[in-house]
C-alpha positions as CSV (number, residue, x, y, z in Angstrom):
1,X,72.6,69.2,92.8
2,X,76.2,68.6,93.4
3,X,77.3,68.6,89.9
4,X,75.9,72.2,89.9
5,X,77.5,73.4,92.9
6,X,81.0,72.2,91.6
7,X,80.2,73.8,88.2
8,X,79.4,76.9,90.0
9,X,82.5,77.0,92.1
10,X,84.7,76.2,89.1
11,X,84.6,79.8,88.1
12,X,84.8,81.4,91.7
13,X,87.9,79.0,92.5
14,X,89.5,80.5,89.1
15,X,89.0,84.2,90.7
16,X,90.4,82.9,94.0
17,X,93.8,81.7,91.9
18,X,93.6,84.8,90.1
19,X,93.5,86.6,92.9
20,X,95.8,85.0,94.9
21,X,98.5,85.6,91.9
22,X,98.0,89.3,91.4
23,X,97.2,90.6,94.7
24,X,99.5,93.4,94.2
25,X,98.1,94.8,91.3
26,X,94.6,96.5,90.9
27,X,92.4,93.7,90.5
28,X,89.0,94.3,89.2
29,X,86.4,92.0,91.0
30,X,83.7,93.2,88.1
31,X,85.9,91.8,85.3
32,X,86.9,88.5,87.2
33,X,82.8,88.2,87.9
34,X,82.1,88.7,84.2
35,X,84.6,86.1,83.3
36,X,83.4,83.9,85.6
37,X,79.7,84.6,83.8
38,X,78.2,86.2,87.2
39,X,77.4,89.7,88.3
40,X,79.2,91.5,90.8
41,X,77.1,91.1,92.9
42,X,77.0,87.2,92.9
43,X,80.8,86.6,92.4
44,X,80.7,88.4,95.9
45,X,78.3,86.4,97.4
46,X,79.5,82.8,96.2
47,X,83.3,83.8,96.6
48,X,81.8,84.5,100.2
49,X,79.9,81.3,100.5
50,X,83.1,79.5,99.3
51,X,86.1,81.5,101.3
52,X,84.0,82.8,104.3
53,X,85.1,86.7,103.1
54,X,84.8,89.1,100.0
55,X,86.9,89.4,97.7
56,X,88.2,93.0,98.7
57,X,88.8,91.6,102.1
58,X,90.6,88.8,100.6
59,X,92.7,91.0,98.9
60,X,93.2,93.3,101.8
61,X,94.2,90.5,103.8
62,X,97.1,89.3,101.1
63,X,98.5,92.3,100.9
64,X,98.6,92.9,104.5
65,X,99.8,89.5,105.2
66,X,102.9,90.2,102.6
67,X,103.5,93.3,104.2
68,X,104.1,92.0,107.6
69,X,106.3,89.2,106.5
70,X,108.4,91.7,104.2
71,X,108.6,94.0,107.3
72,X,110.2,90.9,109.3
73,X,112.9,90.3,106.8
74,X,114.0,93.5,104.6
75,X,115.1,96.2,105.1
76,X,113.0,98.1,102.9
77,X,110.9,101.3,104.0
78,X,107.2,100.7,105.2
79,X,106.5,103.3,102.2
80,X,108.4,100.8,99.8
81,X,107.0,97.7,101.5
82,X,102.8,99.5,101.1
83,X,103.9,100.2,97.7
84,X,105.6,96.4,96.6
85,X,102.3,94.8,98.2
86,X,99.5,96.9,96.2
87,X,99.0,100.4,97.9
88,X,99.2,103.4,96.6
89,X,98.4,105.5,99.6
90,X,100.7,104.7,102.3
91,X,98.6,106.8,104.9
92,X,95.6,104.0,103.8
93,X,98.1,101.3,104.1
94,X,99.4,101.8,107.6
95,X,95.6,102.4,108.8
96,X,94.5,99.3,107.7
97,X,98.1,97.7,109.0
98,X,97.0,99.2,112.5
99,X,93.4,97.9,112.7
100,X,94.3,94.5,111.2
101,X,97.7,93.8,113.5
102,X,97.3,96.4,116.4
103,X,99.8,98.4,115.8
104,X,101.7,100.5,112.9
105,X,104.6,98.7,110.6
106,X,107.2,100.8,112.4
107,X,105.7,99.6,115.9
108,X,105.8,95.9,114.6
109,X,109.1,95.9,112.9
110,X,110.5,97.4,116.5
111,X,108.8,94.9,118.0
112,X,109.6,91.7,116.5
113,X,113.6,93.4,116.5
114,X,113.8,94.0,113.3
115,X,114.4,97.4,113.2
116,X,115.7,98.1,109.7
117,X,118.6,95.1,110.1
């Protein structure tokens, strides 16, 4: 049983890597499940087993994660900054900024003093 469960999170561990190294690009979580050799549907479910989220909120919270630390040390624009970590829609980026962190980038890069160096 054990050997199984380490041959099936072989493939999920490769789309966590993957995923991890091209964060900022438009990942496709049906092509890294049919390279792994599951469905969608069950790359989601043992990449949730494994990590304890999906893989779209994995991704979400990369991205995010990025964008807070490149708002603490550039001085680039929160518009540059959505676009460098993966968004195209910077209205989408700073909602899901807000509801992950509390606040906008603007609010957090006043905040923490950064305020555009």
């Amino acid at each position: 049983m054990k050997r199984q469960y380490k041959r099936m999170t072989r493939p999920i561990e490769s789309g966590y890597a993957y995923i991890r190294a091209h964060f900022r690009e438009d990942v496709s979580i049906a092509a890294l499940a049919a390279r792994a050799g599951y469905s969608t549907a069950q790359f989601i479910a043992l990449f949730h087993r494994a990590y304890g989220l999906t893989p779209k909120k994995y991704i979400t919270l990369l991205r995010l994660n990025r964008a807070r630390l490149l708002l603490s040390v550039s001085d680039l624009s929160a518009c540059d900054i959505a676009a460098h970590c993966g968004y195209e829609d910077t209205y989408h980026f700073y909602k899901l900024f807000r509801r992950r962190f509390g606040e906008t980038p603007s609010a957090y890069r006043q905040r923490i003093g950064q305020g555009g160096k």
